[in-house]
Structure formats: structure tokens, C-alpha cells
C-alpha positions, 0 to 999 in steps of 0.5 A: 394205391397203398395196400390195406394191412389185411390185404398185405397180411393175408399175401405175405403167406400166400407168396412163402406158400408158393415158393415153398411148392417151387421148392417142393417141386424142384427136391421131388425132380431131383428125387425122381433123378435119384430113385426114379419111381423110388421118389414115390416112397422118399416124399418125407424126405423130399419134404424134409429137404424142400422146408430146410432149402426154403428156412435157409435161403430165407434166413438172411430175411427172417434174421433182420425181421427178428432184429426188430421184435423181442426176439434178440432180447429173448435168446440173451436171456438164456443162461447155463445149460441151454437147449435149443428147441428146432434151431432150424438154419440157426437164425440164433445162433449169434445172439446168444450171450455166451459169458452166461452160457455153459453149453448149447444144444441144438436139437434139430430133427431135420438134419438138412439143416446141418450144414447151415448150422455148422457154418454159423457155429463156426462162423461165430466161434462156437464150436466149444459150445455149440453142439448140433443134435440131429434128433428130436427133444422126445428122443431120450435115449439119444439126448441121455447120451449127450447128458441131457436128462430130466432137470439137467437143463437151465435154459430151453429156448423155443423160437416158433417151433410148436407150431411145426412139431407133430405133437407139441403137448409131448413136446411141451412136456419133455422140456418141462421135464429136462429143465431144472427146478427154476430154469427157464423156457424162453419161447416166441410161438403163434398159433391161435393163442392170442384169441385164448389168452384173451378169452381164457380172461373173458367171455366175449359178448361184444358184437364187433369184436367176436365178428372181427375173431371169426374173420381172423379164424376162418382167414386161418382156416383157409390158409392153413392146409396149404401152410401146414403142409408146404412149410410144415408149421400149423396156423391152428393150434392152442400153442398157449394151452400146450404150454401151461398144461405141460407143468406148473409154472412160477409166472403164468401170468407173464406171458405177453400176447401183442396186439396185432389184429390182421396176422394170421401168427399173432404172437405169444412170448415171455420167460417162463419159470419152472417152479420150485 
């Protein structure tokens, strides 16, 4: 018997969720070995650990399933100076097109994710252009180092990474202020963003459909907790509303919300432009 789409929606998070605990499990084993009851006080790290493990041994899966989304045609918009925002293991790294580009920095707090990053920089011949930064895009002083400062950026490329930070709006407005008059923040997010784009537009009165908005938020709702804390990405949040409210905007009216009515990450993407 074929599987109903809502069915299949819903169990596709489950299954990462479970893996993601597994993984959880065997990183605190290997701290308590380590630290023994030291482990107790190393769980952010066993975290940290536990979600690099699972993106990478993931990454081959989630690359051919970005290779049929916009994804692909997204990164090669990025030109010039480019910042990748949370590169994870570094799924995008070989689609950017290098004759736009200048210099890439990757700004990654997890540095669990080093060593995957390293080797697909170097894999595709990037080292001249790629550079890792073990950090995150709020730490000025240390992106000052490199010479990332307020407006020297052209490019900003975020691929599902709001969801995971601790404060997106802080985020959302340190990219703003790092890119230059007329760059570009390229994004592909998820949260609930979907349902506000769509009634930012209009207020909902029809009956099916708010009942069909509440079945896809209580689903959400659920989830959430155990998909938040095992893969440290949240399901709930206004990513679309963090996004606007960070500055103005040329092209607001471009960003694109495709229709999928059982996900539980309906997604939001599009080239944003700084305005002048």
C-alpha cells in the first residue's frame, strides 16, 4: 500500500530525530571514556559533536536532494566578496561559480565541521579562495580580523541556517550590516514562514483552509522539541519576519514561498538586495 504523503512528511523527521539521539548517545559514551563524570559538564560539546557527525555522514543524501531544488541556481548567484553563513560540512561548496567570485568566507561556529570543510575545499581546488572561520557572523572582532567589516561583503549566502542559530534577529542584522549597499543575501530557510507570507497578504476566513493551517502547526508543534534539541534546527520560528525586519530592502516582494501543503519545513527562498 503506497504511503500518503502526510504520512511519509511526518516520518522523514522522525527517522533524522532518531538517528540524531543515536548519535547523541554514542558522542556522550565517548565523553564519559574521555572525562568520565567530567562528560556531565561537556554536554554542549557532545551536542556540538553528536549534529556535525550526523550533517556529515548525511551530506552525500542531503547534496542529491538539493540538486533537485533551486538550491544549485542559488549559490551561483553569489558574486565578489561572499560569506557563507553556517556551511555546515560544506554541501556548497562546489557549486559556487568561482569566475564571479573573489574570496569565500566560511563562517561556522561548530568547528566539528573543519575537517569535512577542509577536504571538500581542497578537494575542489579552493584553498585560494576559501577560507574556514571557526566562529559565528556575530563575533565582530574576529571577522574584523579577517576584514570582514560593516558593507565589505557582496554576497551573503544562508542555506537553512536561521533555523539553527540561537538568535536569528541578531543574525539577520549583523548580515545586513556586513553587506554592501546593493549585495546580495541569497537564502533557502523553513520555519513557519510560509503561513506568514501568505497571511501577511490576507486575513484567512476560509474554513478548510485555517483548519488545514492549524493541522501543519500543531504537527510542528510536536515535532519540534525533540527536532530542535537532537538536530538543533527549530521547526517554529518567523524566519520571513527576521529577515524583512533586519533593514530595507530593494526586492521584498521577490522572495518566493513554494506550495507544499504536508512539510513540516515549507520553504522560503530568493536574492535579496540590499537597498542603496
Amino acid at each position: 500500500m503506497a504511503q500518503s504523503p502526510r504520512l511519509a512528511a511526518l516520518l522523514r523527521p522522525c527517522g533524522m530525530i532518531w538517528f540524531s539521539i543515536c548519535l547523541h548517545w554514542e558522542a556522550f559514551k565517548g565523553a564519559v571514556r574521555q572525562h568520565g563524570l567530567g562528560a556531565l559538564v561537556r554536554l554542549p560539546q557532545v551536542r556540538d559533536a553528536a549534529i556535525a557527525k550526523l550533517f556529515c555522514t548525511t551530506s552525500s543524501g542531503f547534496i542529491a536532494f538539493e540538486d533537485t531544488t533551486i538550491i544549485p541556481s542559488l549559490v551561483q548567484a553569489a558574486t565578489g566578496v561572499v560569506l557563507e553563513l553556517g556551511p555546515g560540512p560544506g554541501n556548497q561548496i562546489h557549486r559556487f561559480d568561482t569566475s564571479l567570485i573573489s574570496h569565500i568566507y566560511g563562517v561556522e561556529p561548530n568547528d566539528h565541521f573543519k575537517d569535512d570543510i577542509n577536504a571538500k575545499v581542497e578537494k575542489h581546488s579552493l584553498q585560494d579562495k576559501y577560507k574556514l572561520i571557526v566562529s559565528g557572523v556575530e563575533d565582530s572582532d574576529v571577522l574584523r580580523q579577517e576584514g570582514i567589516t560593516e558593507g565589505s561583503l557582496d554576497s551573503v549566502l544562508c542555506i537553512q541556517v536561521l533555523c539553527a542559530v540561537k538568535d536569528p534577529k541578531a543574525v539577520m542584522k549583523e548580515v545586513w550590516k556586513l553587506l554592501k549597499p546593493g549585495g546580495k543575501f541569497i537564502f533557502w530557510e523553513h520555519g513557519w514562514s510560509k503561513n506568514h507570507l501568505t497571511m501577511a497578504e490576507q486575513v484567512v476566513s476560509i474554513g478548510s483552509l485555517k483548519k488545514r493551517c492549524r493541522r501543519a502547526n500543531m504537527k510542528k508543534a510536536i515535532l519540534n522539541p525533540a527536532w530542535s534539541t537532537f538536530l538543533g534546527c527549530h521547526m517554529t520560528r518567523n524566519v520571513l519576519a527576521d529577515i524583512l525586519n533586519s533593514g530595507e530592502w530593494e526586492n521584498p516582494d521577490e522572495i518566493e514561498a513554494p506550495e507544499d501543503a504536508y512539510s513540516c519545513l515549507p520553504r522560503i527562498q530568493g536574492v535579496l538586495v540590499k537597498k542603496a
